[in-house]
N, C-alpha and C positions, 0 to 999 in steps of 0.2 A: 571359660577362661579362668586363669589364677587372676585372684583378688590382688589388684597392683602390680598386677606383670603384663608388660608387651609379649610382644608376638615372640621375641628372642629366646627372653627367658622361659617363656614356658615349652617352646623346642626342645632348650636347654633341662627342665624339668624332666622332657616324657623321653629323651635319650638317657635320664639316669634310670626314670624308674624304668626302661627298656632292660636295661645291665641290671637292675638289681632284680628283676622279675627270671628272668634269665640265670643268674647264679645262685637264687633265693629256691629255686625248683630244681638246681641239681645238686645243692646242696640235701633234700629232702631225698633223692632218690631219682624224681619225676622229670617230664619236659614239659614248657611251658608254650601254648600255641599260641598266635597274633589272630585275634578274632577280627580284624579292624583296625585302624592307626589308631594307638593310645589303649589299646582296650587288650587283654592278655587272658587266658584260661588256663588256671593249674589245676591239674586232680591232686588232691592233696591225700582221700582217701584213710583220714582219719578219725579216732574218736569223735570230734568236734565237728565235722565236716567233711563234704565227700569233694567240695571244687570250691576252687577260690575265683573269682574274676578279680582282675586288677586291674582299674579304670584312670586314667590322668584328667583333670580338671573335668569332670563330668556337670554337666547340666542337670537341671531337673528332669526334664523330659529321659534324660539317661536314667536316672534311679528309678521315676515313675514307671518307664520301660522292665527295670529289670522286678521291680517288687511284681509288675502283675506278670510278667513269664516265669517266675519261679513261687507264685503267690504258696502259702502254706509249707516251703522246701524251707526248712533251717537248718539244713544241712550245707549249702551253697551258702556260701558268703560275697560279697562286693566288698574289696578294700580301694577306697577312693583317697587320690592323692592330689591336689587336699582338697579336705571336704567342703560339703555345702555347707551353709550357715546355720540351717535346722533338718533334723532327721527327716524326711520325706515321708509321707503319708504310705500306708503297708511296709513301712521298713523298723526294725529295732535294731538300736546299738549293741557293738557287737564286745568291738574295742574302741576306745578314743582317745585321744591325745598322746599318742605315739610318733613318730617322727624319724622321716625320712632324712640321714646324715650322711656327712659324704667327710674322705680324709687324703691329707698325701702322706703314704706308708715310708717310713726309714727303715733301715736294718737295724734289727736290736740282736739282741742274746735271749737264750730261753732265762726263764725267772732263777736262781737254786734256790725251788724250793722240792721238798720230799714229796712223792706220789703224785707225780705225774705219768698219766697214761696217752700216748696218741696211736689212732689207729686210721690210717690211709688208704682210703677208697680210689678205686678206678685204678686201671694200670699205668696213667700217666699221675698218679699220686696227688691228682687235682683239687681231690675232697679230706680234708682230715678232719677226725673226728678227736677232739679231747676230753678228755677226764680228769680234775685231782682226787686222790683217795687220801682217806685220812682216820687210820684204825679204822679198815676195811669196809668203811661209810664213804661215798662216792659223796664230794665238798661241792663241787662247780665242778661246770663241763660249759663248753661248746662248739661249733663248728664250723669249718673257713673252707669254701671254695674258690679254687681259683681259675680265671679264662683270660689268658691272655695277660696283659696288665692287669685285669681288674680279681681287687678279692671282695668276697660278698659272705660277709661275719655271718652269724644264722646260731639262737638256740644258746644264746650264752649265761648261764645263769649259775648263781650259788646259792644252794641251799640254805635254809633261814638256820640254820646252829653255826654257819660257818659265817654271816655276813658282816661286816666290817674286822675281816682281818685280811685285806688285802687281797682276795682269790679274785676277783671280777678284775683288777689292772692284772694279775699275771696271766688270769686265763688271756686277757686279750694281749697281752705282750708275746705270750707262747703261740697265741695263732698269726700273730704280727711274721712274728719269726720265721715262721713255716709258707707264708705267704710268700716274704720278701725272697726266701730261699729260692722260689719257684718264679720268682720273675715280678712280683706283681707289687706296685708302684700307688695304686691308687684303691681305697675304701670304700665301698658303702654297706648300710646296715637300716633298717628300720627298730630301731627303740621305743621302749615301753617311757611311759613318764615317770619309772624312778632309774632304770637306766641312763637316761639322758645327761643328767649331773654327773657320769663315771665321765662317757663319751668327751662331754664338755672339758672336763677336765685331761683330759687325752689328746683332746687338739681337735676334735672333730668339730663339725658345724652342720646347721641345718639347712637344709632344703626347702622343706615344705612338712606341714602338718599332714598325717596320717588316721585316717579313721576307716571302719570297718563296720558292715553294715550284713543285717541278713531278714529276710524276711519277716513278716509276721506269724505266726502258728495258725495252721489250719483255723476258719472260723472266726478267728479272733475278733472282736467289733459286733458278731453276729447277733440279731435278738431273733428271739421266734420259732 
């Protein structure tokens, strides 16, 4: 169960991370399956990792479950929303203190600023992909899918020569833009902890804490 939450809110919890699991995997490309109520599998299929699970209020016996079926895989990840109290015995941190945020989107205008790039996946134009360039150096990017009402941010970053001049509110004002265009009314995102201070600042709010979890290395612990 969430620490301090009835039965409501934490419904209310595993319907968002349902939407954000769901738009968070087509924004990458992939689709996301329902192992279970509350429990999700993405092939992520990248450098860092080849599958994500995405867990809501997990128990112990849930993380203990999954450290010994994937023992040694650190390629497979568990992102639990939100976490236990201490990392579980065969598991290491992966990421932590990141944070599940949710927003009500208005219409805005794109930023004017120079070097902007957007690039529009799927044929109903669901997924955009942005860029700013800046003397042919790519500043911040990120990416906004959209379903329905809901748009699911993903991947927003600006590179460290370009940080505090303003590229992290336009990238997200120009994915705002492109959202509202396509219908969609309502936000979420999972943020890093220096993220979180932009979002906050924007109007967002949190959810629930976010952490990320992945095995131990083959052996680890082992003597003899």
């Amino acid at each position: 169960m969430v620490e301090g939450a009835g039965p409501a809110e934490t419904v209310e919890l595993a319907a968002a991370v349902r939407d954000w699991v769901h738009g968070w995997a087509r924004a990458r490309g992939v689709a996301a399956t329902q192992r279970r109520p509350g429990l999700w599998q993405v092939p992520i299929d990248a450098p860092s990792r080849r599958e994500e699970l995405v867990v809501v209020a997990p128990s112990a016996d849930d993380l203990a479950g999954f450290a010994a079926d994937h023992r040694g895989e650190e390629d497979v990840w568990l992102t639990a929303v939100p976490p236990v109290a201490t990392v579980p015995a065969g598991l290491q941190l992966v990421e932590h203190a990141e944070a599940l945020m949710a927003t009500t989107l208005r219409a805005t205008a794109q930023p004017d600023r120079a070097g902007l790039r957007l690039e529009h996946l799927h044929a109903d134009d669901a997924v955009v992909h942005l860029a700013y360039d800046v003397d042919g150096e790519q500043a911040a990017r990120g990416v906004v899918t959209v379903v329905g009402d809901l748009a699911v941010f993903d991947r927003i970053l600006t590179t460290d020569a370009f940080r505090r001049r303003g590229f992290g509110r336009d990238v997200m004002a120009a994915l705002t833009a492109e959202a509202t265009e396509r219908g969609a009314s309502r936000g979420l995102l999972v943020a890093s902890r220096d993220g979180q201070a932009l979002y906050r600042a924007l109007g967002w709010r949190t959810l629930s804490a976010v952490t990320t979890y992945a095995p131990l290395p083959a052996g680890h612990g082992r003597t003899g």
